[in-house]
C-alpha positions as CSV (number, residue, x, y, z in Angstrom):
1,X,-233.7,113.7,82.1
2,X,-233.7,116.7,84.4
3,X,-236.1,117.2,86.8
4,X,-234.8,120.1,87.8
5,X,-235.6,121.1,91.6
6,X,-238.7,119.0,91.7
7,X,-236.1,115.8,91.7
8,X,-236.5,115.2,95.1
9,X,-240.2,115.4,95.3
10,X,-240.9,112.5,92.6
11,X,-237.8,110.7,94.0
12,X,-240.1,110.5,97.1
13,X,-243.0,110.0,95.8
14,X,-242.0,106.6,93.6
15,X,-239.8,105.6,96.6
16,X,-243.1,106.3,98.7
17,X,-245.2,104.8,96.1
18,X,-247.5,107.6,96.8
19,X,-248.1,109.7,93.6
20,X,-250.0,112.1,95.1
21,X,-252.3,114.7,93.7
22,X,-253.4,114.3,90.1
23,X,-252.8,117.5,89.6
24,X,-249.1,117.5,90.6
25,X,-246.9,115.9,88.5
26,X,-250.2,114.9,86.2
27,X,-249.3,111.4,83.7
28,X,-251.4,111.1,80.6
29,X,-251.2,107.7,78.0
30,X,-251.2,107.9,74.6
31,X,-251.9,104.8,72.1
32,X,-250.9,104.9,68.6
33,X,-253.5,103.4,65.8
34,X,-250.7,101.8,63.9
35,X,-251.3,99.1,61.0
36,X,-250.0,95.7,62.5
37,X,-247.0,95.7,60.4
38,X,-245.8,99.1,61.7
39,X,-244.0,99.2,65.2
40,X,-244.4,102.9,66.6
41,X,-240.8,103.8,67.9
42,X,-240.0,107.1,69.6
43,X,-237.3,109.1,71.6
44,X,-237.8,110.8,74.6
45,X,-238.2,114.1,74.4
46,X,-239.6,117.4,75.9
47,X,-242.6,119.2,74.6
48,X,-245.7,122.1,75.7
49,X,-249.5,121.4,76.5
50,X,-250.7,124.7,77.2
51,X,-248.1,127.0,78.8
52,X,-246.6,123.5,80.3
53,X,-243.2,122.2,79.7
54,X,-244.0,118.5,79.6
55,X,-241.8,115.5,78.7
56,X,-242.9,112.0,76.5
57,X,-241.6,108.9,76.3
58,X,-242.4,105.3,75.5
59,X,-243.8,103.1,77.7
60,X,-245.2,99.6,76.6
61,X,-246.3,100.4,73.5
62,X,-247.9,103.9,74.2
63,X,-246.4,107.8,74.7
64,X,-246.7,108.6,78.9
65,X,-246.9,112.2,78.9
66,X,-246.1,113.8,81.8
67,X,-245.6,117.5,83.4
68,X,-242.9,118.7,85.7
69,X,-242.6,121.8,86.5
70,X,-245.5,122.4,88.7
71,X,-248.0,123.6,86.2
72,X,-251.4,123.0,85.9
73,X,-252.4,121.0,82.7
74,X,-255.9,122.1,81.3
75,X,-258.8,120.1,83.8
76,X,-260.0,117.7,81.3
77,X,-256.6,116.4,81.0
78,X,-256.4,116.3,84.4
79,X,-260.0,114.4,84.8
80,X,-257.9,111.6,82.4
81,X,-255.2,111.8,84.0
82,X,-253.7,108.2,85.7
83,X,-254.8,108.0,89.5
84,X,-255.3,105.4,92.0
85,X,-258.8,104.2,91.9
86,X,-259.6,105.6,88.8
87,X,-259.7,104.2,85.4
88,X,-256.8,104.2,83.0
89,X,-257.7,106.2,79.7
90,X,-255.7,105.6,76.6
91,X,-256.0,108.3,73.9
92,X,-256.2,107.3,70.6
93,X,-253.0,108.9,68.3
94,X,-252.9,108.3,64.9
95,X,-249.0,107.2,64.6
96,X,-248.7,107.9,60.7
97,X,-249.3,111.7,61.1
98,X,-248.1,112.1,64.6
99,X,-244.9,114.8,65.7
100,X,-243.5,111.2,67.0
101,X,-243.1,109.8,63.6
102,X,-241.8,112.4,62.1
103,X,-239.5,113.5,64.9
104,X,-237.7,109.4,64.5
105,X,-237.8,109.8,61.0
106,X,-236.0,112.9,61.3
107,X,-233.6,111.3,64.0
108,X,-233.0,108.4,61.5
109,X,-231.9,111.0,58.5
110,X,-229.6,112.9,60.4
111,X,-228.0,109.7,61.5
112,X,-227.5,108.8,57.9
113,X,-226.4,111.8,56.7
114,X,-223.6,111.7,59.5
115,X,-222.6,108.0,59.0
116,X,-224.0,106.8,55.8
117,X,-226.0,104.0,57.1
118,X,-229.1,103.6,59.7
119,X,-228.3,102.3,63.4
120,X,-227.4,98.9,63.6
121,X,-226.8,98.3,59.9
122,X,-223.2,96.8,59.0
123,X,-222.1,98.0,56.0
């Protein structure tokens, strides 16, 4: 992942273990509603909130979304957004109809297409 020039500012601030302003490099947690036989699985990858280039990713089980490149996320976003000595807000996603889905599913068919089987299948 590129972090472009504001590498060495969240280098410092996870070596300082200081994640400063919640407005800065703002984290928010999303938590899929999946059926208990389902296992929500996703790549990382880059998306917008607003006008703001963010990135996604898994982490335990839910979708960290965070911004980097200095721009402000809308303030109610920021309100929920994970700071020390506040409390941790999951938002509920819907992982049947959500872009992560589709963008694995699409991930998976593409691989298939190329190689005629899924990852990790023998033939």
């Amino acid at each position: 992942m590129n972090l472009g020039r504001w590498e060495p500012e969240i280098k410092r601030m996870i070596k300082d273990r200081a994640p400063g302003a919640p407005d800065r490099f703002p984290v928010a947690l999303e938590r899929f509603d999946a059926s208990p036989d389902v296992t929500p699985i996703m790549l990382p990858y880059q998306t917008q909130i607003g006008d703001t280039l963010c990135y996604k990713m898994e982490i335990a089980g839910c979708t960290a979304v965070t911004a980097v490149q200095g721009r402000l996320w809308p303030q109610a976003l920021i309100d929920h957004s994970l700071s020390p000595g506040r409390p941790v807000v999951l938002f509920a996603k819907d992982y049947q109809s959500s872009q992560e889905r589709a963008r694995a599913l699409l991930i998976a068919a593409q691989y298939y297409r190329q190689h005629g089987r899924l990852p990790g299948k023998r033939r």
